[in-house]
Every structure is written in structure tokens, then in C-alpha cells.
ZADO-1210 file (C-alpha; in nm, 4 decimals, padded with zeros to 6 digits):
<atoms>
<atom x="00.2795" y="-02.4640" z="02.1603" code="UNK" pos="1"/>
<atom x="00.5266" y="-02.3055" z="01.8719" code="UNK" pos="2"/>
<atom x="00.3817" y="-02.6422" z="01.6509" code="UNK" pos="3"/>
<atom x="-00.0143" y="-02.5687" z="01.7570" code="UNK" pos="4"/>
<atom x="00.0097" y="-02.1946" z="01.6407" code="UNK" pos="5"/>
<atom x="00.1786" y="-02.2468" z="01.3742" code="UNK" pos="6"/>
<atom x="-00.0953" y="-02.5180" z="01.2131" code="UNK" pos="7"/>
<atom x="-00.3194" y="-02.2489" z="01.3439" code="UNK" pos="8"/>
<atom x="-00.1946" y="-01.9928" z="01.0882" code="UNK" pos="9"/>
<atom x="-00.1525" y="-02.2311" z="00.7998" code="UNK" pos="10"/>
<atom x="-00.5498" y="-02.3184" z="00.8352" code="UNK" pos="11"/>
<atom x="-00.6307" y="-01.9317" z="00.8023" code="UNK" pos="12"/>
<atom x="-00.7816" y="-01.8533" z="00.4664" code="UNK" pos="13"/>
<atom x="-00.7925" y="-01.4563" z="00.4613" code="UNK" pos="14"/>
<atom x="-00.6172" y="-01.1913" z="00.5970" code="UNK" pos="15"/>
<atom x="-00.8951" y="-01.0749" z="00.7926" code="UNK" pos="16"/>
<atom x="-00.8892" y="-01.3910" z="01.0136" code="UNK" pos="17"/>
<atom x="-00.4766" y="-01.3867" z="01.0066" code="UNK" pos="18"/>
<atom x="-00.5252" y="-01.0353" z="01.2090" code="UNK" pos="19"/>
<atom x="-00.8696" y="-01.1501" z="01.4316" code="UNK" pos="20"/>
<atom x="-00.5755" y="-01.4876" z="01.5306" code="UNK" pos="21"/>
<atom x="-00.3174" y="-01.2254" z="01.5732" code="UNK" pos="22"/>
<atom x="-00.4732" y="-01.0351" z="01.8328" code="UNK" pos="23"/>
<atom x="-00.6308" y="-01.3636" z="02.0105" code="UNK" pos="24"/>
<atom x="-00.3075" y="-01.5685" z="02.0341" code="UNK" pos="25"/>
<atom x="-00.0419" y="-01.2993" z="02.0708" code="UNK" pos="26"/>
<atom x="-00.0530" y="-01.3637" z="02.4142" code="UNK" pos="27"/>
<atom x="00.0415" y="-01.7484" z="02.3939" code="UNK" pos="28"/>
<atom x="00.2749" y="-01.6256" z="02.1455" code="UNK" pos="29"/>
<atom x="00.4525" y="-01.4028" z="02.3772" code="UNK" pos="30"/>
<atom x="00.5276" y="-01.7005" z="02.6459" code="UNK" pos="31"/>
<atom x="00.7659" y="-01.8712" z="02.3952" code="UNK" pos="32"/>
<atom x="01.1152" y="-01.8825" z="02.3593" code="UNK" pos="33"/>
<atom x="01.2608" y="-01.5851" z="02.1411" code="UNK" pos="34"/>
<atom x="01.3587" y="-01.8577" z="01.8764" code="UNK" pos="35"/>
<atom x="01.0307" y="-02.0031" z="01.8772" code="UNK" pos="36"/>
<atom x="00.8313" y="-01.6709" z="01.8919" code="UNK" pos="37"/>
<atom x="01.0626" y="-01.6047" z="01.5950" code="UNK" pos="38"/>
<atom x="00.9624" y="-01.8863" z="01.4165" code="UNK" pos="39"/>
<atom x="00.6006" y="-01.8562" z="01.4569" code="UNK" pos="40"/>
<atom x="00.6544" y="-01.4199" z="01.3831" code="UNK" pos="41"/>
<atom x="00.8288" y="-01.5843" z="01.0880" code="UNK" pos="42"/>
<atom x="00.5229" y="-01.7919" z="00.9843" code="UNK" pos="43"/>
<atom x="00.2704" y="-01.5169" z="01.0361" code="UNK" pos="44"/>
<atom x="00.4402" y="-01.3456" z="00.7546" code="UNK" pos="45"/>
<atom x="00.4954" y="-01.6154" z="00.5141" code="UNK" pos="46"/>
<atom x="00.1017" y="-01.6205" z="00.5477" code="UNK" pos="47"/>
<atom x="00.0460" y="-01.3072" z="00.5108" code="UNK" pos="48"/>
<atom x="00.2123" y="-01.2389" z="00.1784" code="UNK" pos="49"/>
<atom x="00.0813" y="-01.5597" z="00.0536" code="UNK" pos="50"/>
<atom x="-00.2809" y="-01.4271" z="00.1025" code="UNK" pos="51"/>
<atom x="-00.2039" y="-01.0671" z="-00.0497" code="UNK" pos="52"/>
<atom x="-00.3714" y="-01.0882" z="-00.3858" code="UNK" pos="53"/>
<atom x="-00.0944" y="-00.9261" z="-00.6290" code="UNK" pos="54"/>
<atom x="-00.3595" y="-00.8646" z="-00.9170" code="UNK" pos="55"/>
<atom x="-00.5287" y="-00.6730" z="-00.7284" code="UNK" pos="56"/>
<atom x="-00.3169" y="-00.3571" z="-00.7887" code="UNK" pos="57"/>
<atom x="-00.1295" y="-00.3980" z="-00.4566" code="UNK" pos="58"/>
<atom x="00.1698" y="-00.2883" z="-00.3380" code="UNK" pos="59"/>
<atom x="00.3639" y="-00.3668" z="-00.0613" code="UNK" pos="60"/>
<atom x="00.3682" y="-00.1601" z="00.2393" code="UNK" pos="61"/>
<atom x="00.7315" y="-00.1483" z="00.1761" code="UNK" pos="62"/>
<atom x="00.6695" y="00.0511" z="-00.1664" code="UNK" pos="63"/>
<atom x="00.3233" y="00.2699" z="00.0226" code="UNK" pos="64"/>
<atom x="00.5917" y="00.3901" z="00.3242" code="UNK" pos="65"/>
<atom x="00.7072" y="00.7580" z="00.2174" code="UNK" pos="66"/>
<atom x="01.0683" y="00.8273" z="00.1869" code="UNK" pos="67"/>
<atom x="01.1945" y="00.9732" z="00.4865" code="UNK" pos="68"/>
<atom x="01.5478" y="01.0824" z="00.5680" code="UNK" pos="69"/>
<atom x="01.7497" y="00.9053" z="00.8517" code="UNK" pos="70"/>
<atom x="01.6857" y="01.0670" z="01.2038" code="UNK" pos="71"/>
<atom x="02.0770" y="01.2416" z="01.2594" code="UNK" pos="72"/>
<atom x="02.1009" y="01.0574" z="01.5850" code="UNK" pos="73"/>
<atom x="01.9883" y="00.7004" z="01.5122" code="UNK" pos="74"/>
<atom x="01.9289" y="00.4928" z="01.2042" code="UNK" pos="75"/>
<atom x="01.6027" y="00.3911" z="01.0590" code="UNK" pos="76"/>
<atom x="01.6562" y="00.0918" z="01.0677" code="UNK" pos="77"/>
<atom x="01.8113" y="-00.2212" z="01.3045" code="UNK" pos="78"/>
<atom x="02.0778" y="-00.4294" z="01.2389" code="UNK" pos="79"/>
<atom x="01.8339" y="-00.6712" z="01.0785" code="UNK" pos="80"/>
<atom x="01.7568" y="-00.4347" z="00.8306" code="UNK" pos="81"/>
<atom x="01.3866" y="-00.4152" z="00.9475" code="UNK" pos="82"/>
<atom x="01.2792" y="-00.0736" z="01.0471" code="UNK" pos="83"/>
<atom x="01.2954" y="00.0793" z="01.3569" code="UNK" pos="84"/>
<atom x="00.9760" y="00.1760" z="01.5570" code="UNK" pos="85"/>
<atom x="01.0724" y="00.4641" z="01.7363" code="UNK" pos="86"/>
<atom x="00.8162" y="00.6055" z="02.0877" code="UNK" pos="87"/>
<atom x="00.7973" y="00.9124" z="02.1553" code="UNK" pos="88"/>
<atom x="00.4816" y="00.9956" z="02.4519" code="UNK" pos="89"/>
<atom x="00.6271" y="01.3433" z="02.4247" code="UNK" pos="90"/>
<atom x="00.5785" y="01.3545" z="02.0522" code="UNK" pos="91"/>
<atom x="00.2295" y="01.1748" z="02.0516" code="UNK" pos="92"/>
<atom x="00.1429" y="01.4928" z="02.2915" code="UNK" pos="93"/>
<atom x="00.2798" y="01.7174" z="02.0536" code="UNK" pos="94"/>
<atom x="00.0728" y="01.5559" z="01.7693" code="UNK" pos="95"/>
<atom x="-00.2507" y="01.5408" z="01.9812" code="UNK" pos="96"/>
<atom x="-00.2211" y="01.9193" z="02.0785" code="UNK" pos="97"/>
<atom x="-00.2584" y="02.0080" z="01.7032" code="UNK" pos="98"/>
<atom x="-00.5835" y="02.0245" z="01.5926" code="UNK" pos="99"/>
<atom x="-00.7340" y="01.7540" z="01.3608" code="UNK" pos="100"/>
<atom x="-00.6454" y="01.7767" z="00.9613" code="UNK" pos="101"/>
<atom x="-00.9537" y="01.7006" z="00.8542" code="UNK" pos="102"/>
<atom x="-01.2014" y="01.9670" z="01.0203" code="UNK" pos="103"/>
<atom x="-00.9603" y="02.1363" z="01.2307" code="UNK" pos="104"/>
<atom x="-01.1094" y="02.0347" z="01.6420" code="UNK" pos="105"/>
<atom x="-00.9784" y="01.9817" z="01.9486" code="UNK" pos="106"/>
<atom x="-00.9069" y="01.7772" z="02.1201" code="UNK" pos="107"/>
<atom x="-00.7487" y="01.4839" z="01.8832" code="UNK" pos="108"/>
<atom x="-00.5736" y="01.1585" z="01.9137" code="UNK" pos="109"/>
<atom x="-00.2294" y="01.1130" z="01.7651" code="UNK" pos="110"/>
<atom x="-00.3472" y="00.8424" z="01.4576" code="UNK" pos="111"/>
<atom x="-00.0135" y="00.6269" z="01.3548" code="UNK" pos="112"/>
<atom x="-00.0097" y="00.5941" z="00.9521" code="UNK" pos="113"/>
<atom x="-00.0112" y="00.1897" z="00.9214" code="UNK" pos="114"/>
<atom x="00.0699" y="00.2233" z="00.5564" code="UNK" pos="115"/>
<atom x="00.4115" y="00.4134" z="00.6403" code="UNK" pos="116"/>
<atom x="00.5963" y="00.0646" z="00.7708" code="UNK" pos="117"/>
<atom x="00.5553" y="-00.2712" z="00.6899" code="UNK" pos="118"/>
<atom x="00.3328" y="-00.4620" z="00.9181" code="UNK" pos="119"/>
<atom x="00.5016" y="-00.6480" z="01.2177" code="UNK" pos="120"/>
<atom x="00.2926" y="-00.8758" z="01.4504" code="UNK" pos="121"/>
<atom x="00.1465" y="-00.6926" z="01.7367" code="UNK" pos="122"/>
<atom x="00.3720" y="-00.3555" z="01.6812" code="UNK" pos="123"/>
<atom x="00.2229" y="-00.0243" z="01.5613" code="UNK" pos="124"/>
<atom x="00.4130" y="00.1900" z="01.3019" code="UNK" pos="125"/>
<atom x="00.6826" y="00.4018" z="01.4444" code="UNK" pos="126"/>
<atom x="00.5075" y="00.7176" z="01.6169" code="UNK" pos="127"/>
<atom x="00.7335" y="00.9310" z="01.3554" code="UNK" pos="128"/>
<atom x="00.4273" y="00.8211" z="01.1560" code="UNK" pos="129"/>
<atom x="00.1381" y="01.0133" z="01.3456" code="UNK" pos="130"/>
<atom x="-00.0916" y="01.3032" z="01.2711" code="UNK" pos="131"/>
<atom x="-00.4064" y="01.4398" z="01.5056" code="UNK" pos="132"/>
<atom x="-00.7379" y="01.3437" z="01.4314" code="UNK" pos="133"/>
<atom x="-01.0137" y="01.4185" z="01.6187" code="UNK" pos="134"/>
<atom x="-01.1995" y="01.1226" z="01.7770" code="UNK" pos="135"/>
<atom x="-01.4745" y="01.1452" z="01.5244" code="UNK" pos="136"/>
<atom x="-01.3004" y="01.0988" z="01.2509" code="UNK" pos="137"/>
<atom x="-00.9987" y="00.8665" z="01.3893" code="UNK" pos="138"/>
<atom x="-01.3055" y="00.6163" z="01.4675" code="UNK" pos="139"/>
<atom x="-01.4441" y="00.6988" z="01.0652" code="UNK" pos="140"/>
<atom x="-01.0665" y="00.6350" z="00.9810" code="UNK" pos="141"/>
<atom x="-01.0738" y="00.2627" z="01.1028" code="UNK" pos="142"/>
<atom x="-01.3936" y="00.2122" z="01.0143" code="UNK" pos="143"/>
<atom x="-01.3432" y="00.2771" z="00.6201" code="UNK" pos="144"/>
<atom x="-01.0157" y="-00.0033" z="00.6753" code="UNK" pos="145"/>
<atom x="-00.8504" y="00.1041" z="00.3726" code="UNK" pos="146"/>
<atom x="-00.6345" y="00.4295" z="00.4800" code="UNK" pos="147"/>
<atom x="-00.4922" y="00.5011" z="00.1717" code="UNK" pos="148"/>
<atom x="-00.8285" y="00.5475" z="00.0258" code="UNK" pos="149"/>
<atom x="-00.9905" y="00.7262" z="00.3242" code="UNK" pos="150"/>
<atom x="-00.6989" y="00.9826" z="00.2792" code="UNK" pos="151"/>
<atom x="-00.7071" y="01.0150" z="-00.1091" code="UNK" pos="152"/>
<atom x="-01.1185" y="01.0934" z="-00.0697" code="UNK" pos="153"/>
<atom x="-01.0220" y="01.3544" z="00.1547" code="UNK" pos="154"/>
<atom x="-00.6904" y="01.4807" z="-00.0430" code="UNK" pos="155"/>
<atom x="-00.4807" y="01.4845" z="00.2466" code="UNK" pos="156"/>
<atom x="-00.1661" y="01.3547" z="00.1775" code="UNK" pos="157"/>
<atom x="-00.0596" y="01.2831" z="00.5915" code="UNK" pos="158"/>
<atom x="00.2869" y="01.1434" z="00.5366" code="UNK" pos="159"/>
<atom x="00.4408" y="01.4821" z="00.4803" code="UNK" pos="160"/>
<atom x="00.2909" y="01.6573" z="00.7782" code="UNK" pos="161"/>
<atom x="00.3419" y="01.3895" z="01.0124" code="UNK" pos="162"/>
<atom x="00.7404" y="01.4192" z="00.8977" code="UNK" pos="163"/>
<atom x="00.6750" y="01.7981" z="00.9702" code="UNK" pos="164"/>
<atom x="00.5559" y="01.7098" z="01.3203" code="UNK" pos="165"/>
<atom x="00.8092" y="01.4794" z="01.3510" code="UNK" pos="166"/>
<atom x="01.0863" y="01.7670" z="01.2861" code="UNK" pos="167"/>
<atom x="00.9375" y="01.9924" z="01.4875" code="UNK" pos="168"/>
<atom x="00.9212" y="01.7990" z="01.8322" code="UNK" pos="169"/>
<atom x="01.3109" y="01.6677" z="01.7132" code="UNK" pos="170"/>
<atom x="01.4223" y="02.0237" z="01.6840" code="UNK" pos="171"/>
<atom x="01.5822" y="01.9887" z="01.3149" code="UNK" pos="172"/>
<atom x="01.4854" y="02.0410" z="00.9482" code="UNK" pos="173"/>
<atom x="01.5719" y="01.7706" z="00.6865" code="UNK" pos="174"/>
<atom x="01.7006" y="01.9868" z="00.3894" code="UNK" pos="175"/>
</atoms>
């Protein structure tokens, strides 16, 4: 299976069909060993950087993520050195109390900032990352794809407030 998935990446030819074969074969995925899975997780990647076009003014979602300051209680990242992906349903609860940036209704989803991380098969950004959007424009939000640029038309920056939200349902300011 690990073999068959991974010739199944290397035929891709654009990112958009690396994601439409992540969210098909995650599940056969998931039934491997954790070395295998690893291996194929580890293959996904190599793809995926080799079809990010770097003349096209990109940067890496390393360089997009905001600097944030550790969390006092745990580190940011794991041992690996990849980051952590905290969950929080109390938080997202918090964050989908507030009212939506954009035009201010209720009730809103709590919308996690993909750009903040770097991507990981099948895992959302940590929900330190979230801000409330109201349904309308969460679904205009995926729509556009490109978040970064749906934000800038709007001149929201969301990175900071979603760290403000963050602090607020942790109970501690960052000076």
C-alpha cells in the first residue's frame, strides 16, 4: 500500500490535485504502520515543495506564520522541531462568541489562519490561530483560496487578534 500511494503522489502534477489525493487517500493512509505513514507524510511533502513555483513571489508558510511568543506552560513546538497544534473546544467557543471582523454579526465560526503554520497532511493549524467569521463570509473566505489576499483586500491583519483571543481565553498577556 505505502509503495501504491507513494507512485500515486509522484504522478500528481499540481498542487491542487496533491490536496483533492490528500483528502481521498488519507484514509488508506491512516491504516499503515507509523513508519510507513511516515514515509508516505514524508513524500507528500517532498511533492509539495517541488510543485511550489519559487518565482512566483512565494514564500513559505514558514516565513507567512506571525511571530508568536512561546505559550508559558508548553512549547511551540515538539521535540521534532515541527510545531505544535494545540485544541482548544473551549477557545474555539470563545472565538465563535465574538462577533465576525469583517461586518461585525453573530453568530460566527471560529476560521483557523492556514497561513500561520506550515501545512501538515490532514491537520488544521493550531486553534491559537482562529478568529470569528460569520458564515457568510468564512464560506467567501475559502472561496477566494488565497487568504493572504482575501485579508489584505479587506485590511485586516487577523494574526494579531487571533493572538489577542488566544491571551484572553489563556488568562495572560505576552509583554
Amino acid at each position: 500500500m505505502r509503495g501504491q500511494l507513494e507512485a500515486e503522489i509522484a504522478s500528481l502534477a499540481d498542487e491542487d490535485a496533491l490536496l483533492a489525493w490528500a483528502h481521498r487517500r488519507l484514509p488508506a493512509k491512516n491504516t499503515l504502520t507509523a513508519e510507513d505513514a511516515r514515509t508516505v507524510e514524508q513524500a507528500f511533502e517532498a511533492k509539495r515543495q517541488s510543485l511550489e513555483a519559487p518565482d512566483q513571489g512565494r514564500r513559505s508558510a514558514e516565513e507567512d506564520a506571525p511571530e508568536l511568543p512561546p505559550d508559558p506552560v508548553v512549547s511551540a513546538e515538539l521535540a521534532n522541531g515541527k510545531p505544535r497544534r494545540r485544541r482548544d473546544k473551549n477557545h474555539l467557543a470563545f472565538v465563535a462568541a465574538q462577533p465576525c471582523l469583517v461586518c461585525g454579526r453573530e453568530p460566527c465560526d471560529a476560521h483557523h489562519l492556514r497561513f500561520a503554520q506550515p501545512r501538515a497532511l490532514g491537520c488544521k493549524v493550531s486553534d491559537e490561530f482562529t478568529v470569528p467569521l460569520c458564515r457568510l463570509h468564512h464560506r467567501a473566505l475559502h472561496a477566494r483560496g488565497d487568504e493572504q489576499a482575501w485579508w489584505a483586500a479587506l485590511n485586516i491583519d487577523p494574526a494579531p487578534l487571533a493572538q489577542q483571543f488566544w491571551e484572553q481565553t489563556r488568562g495572560y498577556q505576552v509583554k
